[in-house]
Structure formats: C-alpha cells, structure tokens
MARVEX-902673 format. One record per residue (C-alpha): residue number from 1; chain; z, y, x. Coordinates in pm, 1 decimal. Each point is the difference from the previous one (the first is absolute). Layout:
N
PT   num   chaine          Z          Y          X
PT   NUM        A          Z          Y          X
...
END
This chain:
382
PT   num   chaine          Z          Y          X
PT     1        A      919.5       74.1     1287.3
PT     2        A     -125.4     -248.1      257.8
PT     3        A     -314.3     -203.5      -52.9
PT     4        A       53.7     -324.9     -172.8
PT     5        A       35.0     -242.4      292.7
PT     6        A      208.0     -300.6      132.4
PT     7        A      145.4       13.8      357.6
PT     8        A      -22.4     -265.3      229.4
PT     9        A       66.4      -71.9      348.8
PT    10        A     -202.9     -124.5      279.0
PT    11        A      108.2     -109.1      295.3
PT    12        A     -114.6       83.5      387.4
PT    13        A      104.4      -28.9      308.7
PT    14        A      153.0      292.3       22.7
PT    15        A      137.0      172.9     -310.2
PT    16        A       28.9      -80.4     -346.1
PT    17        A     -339.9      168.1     -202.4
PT    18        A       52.8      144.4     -345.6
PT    19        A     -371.0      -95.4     -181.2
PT    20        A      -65.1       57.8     -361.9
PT    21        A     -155.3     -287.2     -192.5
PT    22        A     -316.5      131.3     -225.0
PT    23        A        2.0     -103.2     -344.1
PT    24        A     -259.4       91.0     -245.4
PT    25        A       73.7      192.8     -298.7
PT    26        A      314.7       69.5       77.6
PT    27        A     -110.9      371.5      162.5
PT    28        A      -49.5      323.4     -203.1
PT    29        A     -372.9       89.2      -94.0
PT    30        A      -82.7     -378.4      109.9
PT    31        A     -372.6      -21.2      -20.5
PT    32        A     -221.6     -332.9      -76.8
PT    33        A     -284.7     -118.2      227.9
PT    34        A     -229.0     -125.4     -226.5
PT    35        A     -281.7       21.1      237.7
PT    36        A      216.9     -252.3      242.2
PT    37        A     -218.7     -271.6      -14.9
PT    38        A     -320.2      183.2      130.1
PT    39        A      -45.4      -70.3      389.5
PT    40        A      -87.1      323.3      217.5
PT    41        A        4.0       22.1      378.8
PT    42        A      260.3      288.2      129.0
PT    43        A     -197.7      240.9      206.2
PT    44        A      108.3      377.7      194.7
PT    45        A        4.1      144.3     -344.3
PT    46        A      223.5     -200.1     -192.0
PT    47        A      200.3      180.8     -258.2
PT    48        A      356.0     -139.0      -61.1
PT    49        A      349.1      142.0     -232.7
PT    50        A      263.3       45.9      162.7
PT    51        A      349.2       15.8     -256.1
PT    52        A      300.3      183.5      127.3
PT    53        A      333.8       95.0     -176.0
PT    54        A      -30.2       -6.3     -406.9
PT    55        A     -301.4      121.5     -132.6
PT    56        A     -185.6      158.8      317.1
PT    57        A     -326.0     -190.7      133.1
PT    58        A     -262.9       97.9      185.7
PT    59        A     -312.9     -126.0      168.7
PT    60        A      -86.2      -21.3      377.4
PT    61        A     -262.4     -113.1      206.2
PT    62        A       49.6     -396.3      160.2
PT    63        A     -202.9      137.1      342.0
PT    64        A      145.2     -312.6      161.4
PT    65        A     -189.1     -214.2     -222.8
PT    66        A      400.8     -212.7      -49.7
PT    67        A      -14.4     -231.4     -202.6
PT    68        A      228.1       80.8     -262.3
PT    69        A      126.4     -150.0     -344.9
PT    70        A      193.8      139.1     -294.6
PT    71        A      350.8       52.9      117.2
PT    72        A      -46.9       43.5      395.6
PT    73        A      222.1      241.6      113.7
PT    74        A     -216.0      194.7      245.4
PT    75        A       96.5      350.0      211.8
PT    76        A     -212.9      328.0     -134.3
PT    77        A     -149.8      319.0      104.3
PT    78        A      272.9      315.2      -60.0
PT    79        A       10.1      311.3      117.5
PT    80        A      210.1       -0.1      208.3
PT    81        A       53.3     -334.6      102.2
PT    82        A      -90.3     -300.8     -191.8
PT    83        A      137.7     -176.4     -318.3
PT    84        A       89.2     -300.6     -136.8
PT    85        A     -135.4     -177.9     -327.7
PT    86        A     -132.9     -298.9     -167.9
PT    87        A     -337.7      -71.3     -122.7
PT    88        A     -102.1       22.8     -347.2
PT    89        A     -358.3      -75.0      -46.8
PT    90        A     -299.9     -152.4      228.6
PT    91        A     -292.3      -62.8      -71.1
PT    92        A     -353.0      146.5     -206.7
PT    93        A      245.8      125.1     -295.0
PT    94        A       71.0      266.1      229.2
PT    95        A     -326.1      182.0      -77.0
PT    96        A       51.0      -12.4     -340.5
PT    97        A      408.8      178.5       71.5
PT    98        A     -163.6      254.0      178.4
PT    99        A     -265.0       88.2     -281.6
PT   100        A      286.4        5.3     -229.5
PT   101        A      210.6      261.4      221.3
PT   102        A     -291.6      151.5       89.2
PT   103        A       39.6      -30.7      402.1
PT   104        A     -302.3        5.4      188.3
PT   105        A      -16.1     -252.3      294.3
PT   106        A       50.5      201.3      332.1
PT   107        A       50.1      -15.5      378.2
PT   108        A      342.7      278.7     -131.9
PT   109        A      155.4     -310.9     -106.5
PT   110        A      287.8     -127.7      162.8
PT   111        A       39.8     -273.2      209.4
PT   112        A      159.9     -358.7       17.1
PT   113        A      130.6      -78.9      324.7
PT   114        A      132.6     -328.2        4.1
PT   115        A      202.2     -253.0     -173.1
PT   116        A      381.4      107.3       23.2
PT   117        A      194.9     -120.5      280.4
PT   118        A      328.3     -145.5      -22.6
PT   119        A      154.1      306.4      185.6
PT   120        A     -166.9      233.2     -268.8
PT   121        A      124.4     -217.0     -286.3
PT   122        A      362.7       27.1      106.0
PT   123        A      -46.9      358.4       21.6
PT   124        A     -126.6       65.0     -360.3
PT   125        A      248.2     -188.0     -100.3
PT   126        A      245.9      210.6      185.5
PT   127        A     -173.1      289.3     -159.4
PT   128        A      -11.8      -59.5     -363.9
PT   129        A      399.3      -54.2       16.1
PT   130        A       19.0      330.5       95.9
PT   131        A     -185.0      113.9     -309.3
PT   132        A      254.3       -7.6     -286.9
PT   133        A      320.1      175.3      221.4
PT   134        A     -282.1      240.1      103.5
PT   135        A     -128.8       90.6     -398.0
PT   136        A      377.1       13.3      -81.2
PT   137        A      106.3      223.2      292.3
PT   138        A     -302.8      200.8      -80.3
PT   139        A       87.6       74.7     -339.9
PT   140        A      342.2      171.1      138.1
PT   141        A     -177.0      216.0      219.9
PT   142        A     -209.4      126.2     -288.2
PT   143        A      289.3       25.1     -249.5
PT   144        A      137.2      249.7      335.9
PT   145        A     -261.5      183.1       26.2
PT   146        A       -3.7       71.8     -350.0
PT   147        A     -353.8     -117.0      -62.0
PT   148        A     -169.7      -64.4     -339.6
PT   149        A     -131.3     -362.6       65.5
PT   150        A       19.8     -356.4       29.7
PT   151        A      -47.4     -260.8      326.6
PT   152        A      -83.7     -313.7     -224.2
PT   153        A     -106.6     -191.9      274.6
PT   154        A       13.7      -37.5      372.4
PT   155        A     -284.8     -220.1      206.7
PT   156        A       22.6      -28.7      360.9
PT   157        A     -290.0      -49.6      204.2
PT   158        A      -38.5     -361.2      183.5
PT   159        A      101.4      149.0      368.5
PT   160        A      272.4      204.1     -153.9
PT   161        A     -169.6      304.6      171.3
PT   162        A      -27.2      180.5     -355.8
PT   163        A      118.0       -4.5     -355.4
PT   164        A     -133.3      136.8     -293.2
PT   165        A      220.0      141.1     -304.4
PT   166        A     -146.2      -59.0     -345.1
PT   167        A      141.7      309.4     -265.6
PT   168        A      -42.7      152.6     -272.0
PT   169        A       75.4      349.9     -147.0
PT   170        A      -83.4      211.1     -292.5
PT   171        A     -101.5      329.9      255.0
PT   172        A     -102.0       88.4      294.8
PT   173        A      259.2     -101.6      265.9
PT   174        A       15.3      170.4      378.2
PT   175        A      138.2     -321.4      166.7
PT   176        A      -77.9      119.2      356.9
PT   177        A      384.1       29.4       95.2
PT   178        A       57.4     -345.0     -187.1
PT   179        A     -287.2     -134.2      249.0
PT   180        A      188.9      153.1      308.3
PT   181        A      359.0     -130.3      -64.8
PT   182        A     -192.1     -381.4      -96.8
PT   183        A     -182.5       -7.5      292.1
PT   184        A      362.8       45.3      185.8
PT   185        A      192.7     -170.8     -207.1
PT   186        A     -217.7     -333.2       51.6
PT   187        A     -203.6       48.1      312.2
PT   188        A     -353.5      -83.5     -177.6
PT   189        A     -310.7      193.9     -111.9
PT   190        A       39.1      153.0     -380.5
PT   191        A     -307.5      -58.2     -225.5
PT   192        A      111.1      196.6     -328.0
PT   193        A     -252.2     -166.2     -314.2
PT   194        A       86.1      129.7     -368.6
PT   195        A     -134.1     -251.3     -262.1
PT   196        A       52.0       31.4     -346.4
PT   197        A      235.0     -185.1     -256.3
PT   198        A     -221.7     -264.3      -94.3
PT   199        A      -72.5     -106.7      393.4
PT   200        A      356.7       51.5       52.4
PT   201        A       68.9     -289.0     -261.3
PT   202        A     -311.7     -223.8      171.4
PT   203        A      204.9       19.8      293.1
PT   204        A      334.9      -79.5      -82.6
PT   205        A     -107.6     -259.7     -280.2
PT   206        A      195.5     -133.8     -335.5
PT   207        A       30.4     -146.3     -300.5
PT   208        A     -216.8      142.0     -319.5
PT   209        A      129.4       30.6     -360.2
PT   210        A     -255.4     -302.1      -71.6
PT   211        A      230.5     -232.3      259.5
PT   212        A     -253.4      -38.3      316.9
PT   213        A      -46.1      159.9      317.1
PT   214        A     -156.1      428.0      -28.6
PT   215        A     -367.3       -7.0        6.6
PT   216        A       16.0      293.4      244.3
PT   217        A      126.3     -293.0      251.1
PT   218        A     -194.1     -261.4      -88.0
PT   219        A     -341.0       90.3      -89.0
PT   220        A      -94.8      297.3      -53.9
PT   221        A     -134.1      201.5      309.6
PT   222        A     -128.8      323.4     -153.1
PT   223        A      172.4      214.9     -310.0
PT   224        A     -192.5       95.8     -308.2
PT   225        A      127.5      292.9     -192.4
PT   226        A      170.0     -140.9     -297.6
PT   227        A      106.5      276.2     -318.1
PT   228        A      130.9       -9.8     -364.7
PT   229        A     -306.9      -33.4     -138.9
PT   230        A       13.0     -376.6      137.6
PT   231        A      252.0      -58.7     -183.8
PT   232        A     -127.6      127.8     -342.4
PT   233        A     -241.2     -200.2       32.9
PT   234        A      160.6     -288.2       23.9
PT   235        A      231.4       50.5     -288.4
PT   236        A      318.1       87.0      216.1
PT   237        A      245.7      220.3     -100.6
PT   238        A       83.3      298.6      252.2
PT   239        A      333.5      -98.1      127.6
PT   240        A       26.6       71.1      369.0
PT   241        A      251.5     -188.8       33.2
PT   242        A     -211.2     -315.8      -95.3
PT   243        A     -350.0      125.7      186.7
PT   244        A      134.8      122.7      320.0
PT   245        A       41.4     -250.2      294.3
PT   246        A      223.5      -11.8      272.9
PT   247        A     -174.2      297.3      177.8
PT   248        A       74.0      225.9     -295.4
PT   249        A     -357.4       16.6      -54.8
PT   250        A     -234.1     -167.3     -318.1
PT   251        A      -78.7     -362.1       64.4
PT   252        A     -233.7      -86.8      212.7
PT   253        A      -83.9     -314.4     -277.5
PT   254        A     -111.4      245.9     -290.3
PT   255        A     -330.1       24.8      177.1
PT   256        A      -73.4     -433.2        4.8
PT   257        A      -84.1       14.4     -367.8
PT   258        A      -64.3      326.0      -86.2
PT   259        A     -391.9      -63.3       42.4
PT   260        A       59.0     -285.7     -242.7
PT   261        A      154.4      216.5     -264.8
PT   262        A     -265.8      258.3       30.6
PT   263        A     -253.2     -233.6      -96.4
PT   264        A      151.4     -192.5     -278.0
PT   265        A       62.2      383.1     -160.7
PT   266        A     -368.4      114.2       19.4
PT   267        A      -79.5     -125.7     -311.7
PT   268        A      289.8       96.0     -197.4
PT   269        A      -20.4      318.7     -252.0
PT   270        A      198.7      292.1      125.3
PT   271        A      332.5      -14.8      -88.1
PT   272        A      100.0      335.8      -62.0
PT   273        A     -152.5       29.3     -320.8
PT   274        A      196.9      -94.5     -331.3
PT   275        A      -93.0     -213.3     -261.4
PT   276        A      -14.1      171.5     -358.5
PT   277        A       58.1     -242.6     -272.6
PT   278        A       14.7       37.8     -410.6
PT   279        A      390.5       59.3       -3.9
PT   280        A      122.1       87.4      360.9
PT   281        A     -161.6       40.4      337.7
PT   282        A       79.2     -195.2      337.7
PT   283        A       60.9      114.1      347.5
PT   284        A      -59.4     -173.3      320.9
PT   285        A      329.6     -120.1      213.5
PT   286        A      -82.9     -271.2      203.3
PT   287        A     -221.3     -238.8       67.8
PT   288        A      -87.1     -364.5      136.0
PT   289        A     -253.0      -58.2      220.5
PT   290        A      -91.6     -396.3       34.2
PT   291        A       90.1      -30.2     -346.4
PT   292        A     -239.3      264.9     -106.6
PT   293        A      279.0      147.0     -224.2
PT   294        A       87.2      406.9     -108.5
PT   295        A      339.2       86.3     -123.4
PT   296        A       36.4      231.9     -303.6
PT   297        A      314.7      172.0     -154.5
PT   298        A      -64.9      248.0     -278.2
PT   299        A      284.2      275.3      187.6
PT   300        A     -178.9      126.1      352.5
PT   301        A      285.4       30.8      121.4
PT   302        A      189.6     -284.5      -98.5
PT   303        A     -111.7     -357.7      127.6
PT   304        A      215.8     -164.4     -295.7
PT   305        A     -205.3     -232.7     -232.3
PT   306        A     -277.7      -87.8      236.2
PT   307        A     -306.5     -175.7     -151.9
PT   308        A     -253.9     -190.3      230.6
PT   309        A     -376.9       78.0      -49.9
PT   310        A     -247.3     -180.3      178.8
PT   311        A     -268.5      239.1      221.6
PT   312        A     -306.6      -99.5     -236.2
PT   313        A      199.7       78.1     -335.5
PT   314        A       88.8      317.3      158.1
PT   315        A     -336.6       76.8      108.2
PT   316        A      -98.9      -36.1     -352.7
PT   317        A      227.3      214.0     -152.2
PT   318        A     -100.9      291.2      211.0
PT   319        A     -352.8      -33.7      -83.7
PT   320        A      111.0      -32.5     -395.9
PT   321        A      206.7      322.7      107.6
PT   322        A     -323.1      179.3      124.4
PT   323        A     -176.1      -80.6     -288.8
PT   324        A      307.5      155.4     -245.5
PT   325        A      131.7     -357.8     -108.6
PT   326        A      361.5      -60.7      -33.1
PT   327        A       25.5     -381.0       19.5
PT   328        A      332.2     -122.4     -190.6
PT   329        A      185.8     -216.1      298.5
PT   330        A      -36.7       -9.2      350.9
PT   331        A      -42.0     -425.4      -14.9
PT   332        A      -85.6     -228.7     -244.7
PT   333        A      309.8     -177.0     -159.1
PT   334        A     -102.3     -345.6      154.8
PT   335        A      -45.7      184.7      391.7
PT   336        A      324.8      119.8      -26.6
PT   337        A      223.4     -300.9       38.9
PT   338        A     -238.9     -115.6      314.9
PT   339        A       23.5      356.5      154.6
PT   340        A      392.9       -5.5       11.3
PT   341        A      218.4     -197.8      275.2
PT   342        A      243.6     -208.5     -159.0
PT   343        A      323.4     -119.2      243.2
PT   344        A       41.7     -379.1       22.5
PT   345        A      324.3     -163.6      116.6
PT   346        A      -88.5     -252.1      278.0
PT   347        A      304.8     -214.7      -89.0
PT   348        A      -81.9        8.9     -319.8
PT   349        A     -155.6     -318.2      -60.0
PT   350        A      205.7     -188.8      308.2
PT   351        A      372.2     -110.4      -42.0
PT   352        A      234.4       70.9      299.7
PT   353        A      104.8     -377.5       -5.9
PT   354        A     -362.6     -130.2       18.2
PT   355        A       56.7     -137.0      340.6
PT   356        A      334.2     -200.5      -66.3
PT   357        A      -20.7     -373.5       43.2
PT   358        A       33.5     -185.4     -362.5
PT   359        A      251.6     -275.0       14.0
PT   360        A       -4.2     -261.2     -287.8
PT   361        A       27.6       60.7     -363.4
PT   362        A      376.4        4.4     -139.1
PT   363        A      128.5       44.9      339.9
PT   364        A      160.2      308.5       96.9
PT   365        A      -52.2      136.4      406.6
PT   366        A      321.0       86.2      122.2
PT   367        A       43.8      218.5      306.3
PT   368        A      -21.9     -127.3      362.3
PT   369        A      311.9      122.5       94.5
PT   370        A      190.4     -187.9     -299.2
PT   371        A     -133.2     -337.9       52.9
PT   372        A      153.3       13.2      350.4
PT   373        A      326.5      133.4     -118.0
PT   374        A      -53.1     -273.1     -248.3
PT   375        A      -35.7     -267.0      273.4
PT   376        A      296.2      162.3      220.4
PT   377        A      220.8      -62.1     -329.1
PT   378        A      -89.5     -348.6      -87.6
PT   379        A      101.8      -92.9      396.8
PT   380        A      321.0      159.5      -52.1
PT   381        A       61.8     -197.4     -282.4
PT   382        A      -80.9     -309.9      172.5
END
C-alpha cells in the first residue's frame, strides 16, 4: 500500500514533474508537533524524521543546516546510494522522540543532503511503480522455490539502486538462492527484512472490527505484549474469533484500559469464594465492574438464574461466613428490584404517526396522488 497522498503536476521547462502534495494526518503513524510554536535556531546538529514507505521512519542529521518544514521531500543518506523521503518532525520535540526510542544523539547518524530535485522526484516515482509487480512477481519465485514464507511488502529505495523485501515465516528460511535469482531477475540490490505479523499489518493497513483505521498504522509505534489474562479482566469472553485482529494476533486495544480495570478491582473481595446461605449456597459467574455488581447462580456450573449482588453486600457475607453465620438472602427484598436491569421499549411511549401534519377536525386527508386524479377527472368532464 502506497502512502496516503494526492498527485499533482508541476510544470517546467522541460518535462512534466510528478510532486506529491503533503497533507497532514492523512500518513500512517502521523505524529503531532505540539512543541511547534517554540522558536529555536537550526544549528550543525539539528535532528530531523525522515518518513519513507508505510510505517518505516528514521532520524538523520540536517548537517546542511536546510531549512526544512513538515512535508519537504528531501534526498537521504543510504548505503549505497541515497534515498528519498519526506519529513516528519522538526523541531525541540525531537529530543523528547529520541528519549522515547532510546537513540543517543551521534556523529553515526545519517545524513540529509539536500532538498529533492525534480530529477530525483521523477525517479522515486518511477520506483515505487515498480514496487507492487515486483512483491507480486516475488511471491512466484518463492512459491518455485518451494519456500515456507511470505513477501508482504516490497519498498524500493529512492534511486532505484536497491529494494528491500518485507516477509514473514514461521522457521528459519535459507533464502540465499531466492536472493541470487532476485537480484537477476530485477537488476537491484536485495535487502531480505523478516518482521512479524503484527508489523506486517502496520504496513499494509485496514479496517478494525470497531470501523476505523488499525492502530498498528496509525499510532502505535512500539508493541506491548498483550495475553488472555487481558481479557479476563475485562469481562470478555475467550472467543478468538472476537479478540484476534487482523494479524491473527490478540488486540492490540485490550491493553488501553486494562490499567483502568485493574484498579477499579483492587478493592473488590475475591471472587472465587462462595457464599453460604441458610438454605442454599451461591457461586461466582460473572461480574460487573463500573457497576460494582457480582453474579450468583446456586449450580457452579450452570449460569441459569443469575442474581446480582453488589461488592459491599458480598463483602459482608464473607465476613458473616468467617465468623460461622449463614445469613438468609443474598439482598434485601427492597435492593433487589434496583439491582436488576429491566428492558424498556424506546417506542414505547412515541406513536409512529407523531410527525404527520393534522389537517382540520371532520375532514378526512386523502392521498396526493388521488386529488390529482381527482382534478384530471373533473377536466374530462368539462
């Protein structure tokens, strides 16, 4: 998937120059300056990010002190060669990105050369054209070769000296003949990288079960390990079907509120301890959260005939428990009615006619269609 621009054409004197229009927020892992309106003077040791295909960024050193703005296209250190990108981010926020990535600020760092020329534009256009035949031709060669992976993605590099080849695979995989018959086949250095099904999905991008864009592509630079015990937390039932995203892995969202629901349950009692009343005893089965709610059924193993308990009437039944009381019901008889959800119609009270025009008393509306039918019949009587 190409990066979320709009073509336009400029006009010179001698050819017809492809240049992408920048538009903010329209780019995956789009990042807000919110240090933008501090001034700072650009010295030899500027820091800038640099945005390339998808997902991949990086940060290189502005030794030309160029004065450069979010969405300058601008012509990279590569080895070999040099690439083409687009910058990111300017500015003192930088120090606080590399804190966060934990890079430390060094002369290693790559270099910005210069603002793009028109000749290099045309050429990484030319180049990322190539990139989808390329990934699909790829994929062939593979399937040939009889090797136990998969080229998701293809980037070209801005001089179209050198293309790397995004995959994944379950095992170990000896590509070193794939690399040879590549490097003839399409007459640019190979740069094999293996990512893993959640970057694979970053890259290519989609639609969520919750309607919006993946948060892989949009926001979320670095992935936190996300298990089942996220979801019990939460109250979700274990259907993979339901929890798994479009990577086949858990959900990258079970981690934003999962510190939230740890909190709100440090106070409750524990859960896995029945309730022993006069005439039956109730088990745990669910419970709610916000609401402060435990569900009880008197079969463990049979949520049928759920009663709601609040956390402090369930805290006080345990300590009657420990202290060999048997209280007679789990709630009072006037809690109960409170505690249960009742389902309310919301027509119930509205009538489907409610926003008809009224006409005058004793007369009857009569259909649009039959007063002109009615008029078309009185001419032909005339």
């Amino acid at each position: 998937m190409q990066e979320n621009e709009e073509l336009a054409t400029a006009h010179t004197d001698e050819s017809k120059v492809p240049v992408t229009t920048y538009k903010p927020g329209l780019n995956k892992l789009d990042a807000f300056n919110w240090l933008k309106d501090i001034a700072f003077i650009p010295s030899e040791n500027d820091i800038v990010e640099i945005r390339f295909k998808n997902t991949r960024k990086g940060f290189y050193r502005n030794v030309n002190a160029l004065r450069l703005e979010i969405g300058d296209i601008v012509a990279v250190e590569a080895s070999p060669g040099h690439d083409i990108g687009r910058v990111s981010m300017v500015g003192p926020i930088l120090n606080e990105r590399l804190k966060k990535v934990r890079i430390q600020h060094s002369e290693d760092m790559k270099k910005v050369y210069r603002k793009a020329k028109p000749a290099d534009i045309v050429k990484w256009e030319e180049a990322k054209k190539l990139e989808t035949p390329t990934m699909l031709k790829s994929r062939q060669i593979a399937e040939e070769l009889q090797l136990n992976m998969k080229i998701g993605d293809v980037e070209y590099q801005g001089d179209k000296t050198k293309a790397i080849f995004y995959y994944i695979a379950d095992e170990r995989v000896d590509f070193r003949q794939l690399i040879k018959v590549l490097a003839e086949q399409f007459h640019v250095r190979i740069e094999m990288r293996q990512i893993g099904a959640r970057q694979e999905a970053g890259r290519i991008g989609g639609i969520g079960s919750c309607g919006r864009e993946l948060c892989c592509s949009t926001h979320i630079t670095n992935f936190a390990s996300v298990t089942t015990t996220h979801a019990k937390y939460q109250e979700l039932s274990l259907n993979p079907q339901k929890l798994a995203g479009q990577c086949s892995k858990l959900k990258c969202c079970l981690n934003f509120e999962f510190d939230c629901y740890v909190d709100a349950q440090r106070s409750f009692p524990p859960k896995d301890i029945p309730l022993y009343l006069s005439d039956r005893t109730a088990h745990y089965q669910k419970m709610e959260v916000y609401k402060n709610i435990y569900w009880y059924s008197a079969d463990p193993a049979s949520p049928t005939n759920l009663t709601p308990v609040p956390v402090n009437r369930v805290r006080e039944i345990q300590e009657l428990n420990r202290k060999g009381i048997k209280p007679e019901k789990l709630i009072p008889n006037n809690e109960a009615s409170e505690l249960i959800p009742r389902s309310h119609d919301l027509l119930s009270d509205d009538s489907l006619t409610r926003f008809d025009t009224a006409g005058p008393k004793g007369q009857k509306r009569r259909h649009p269609h039959k007063r002109k039918n009615r008029k078309f019949d009185d001419r032909k009587k005339k």
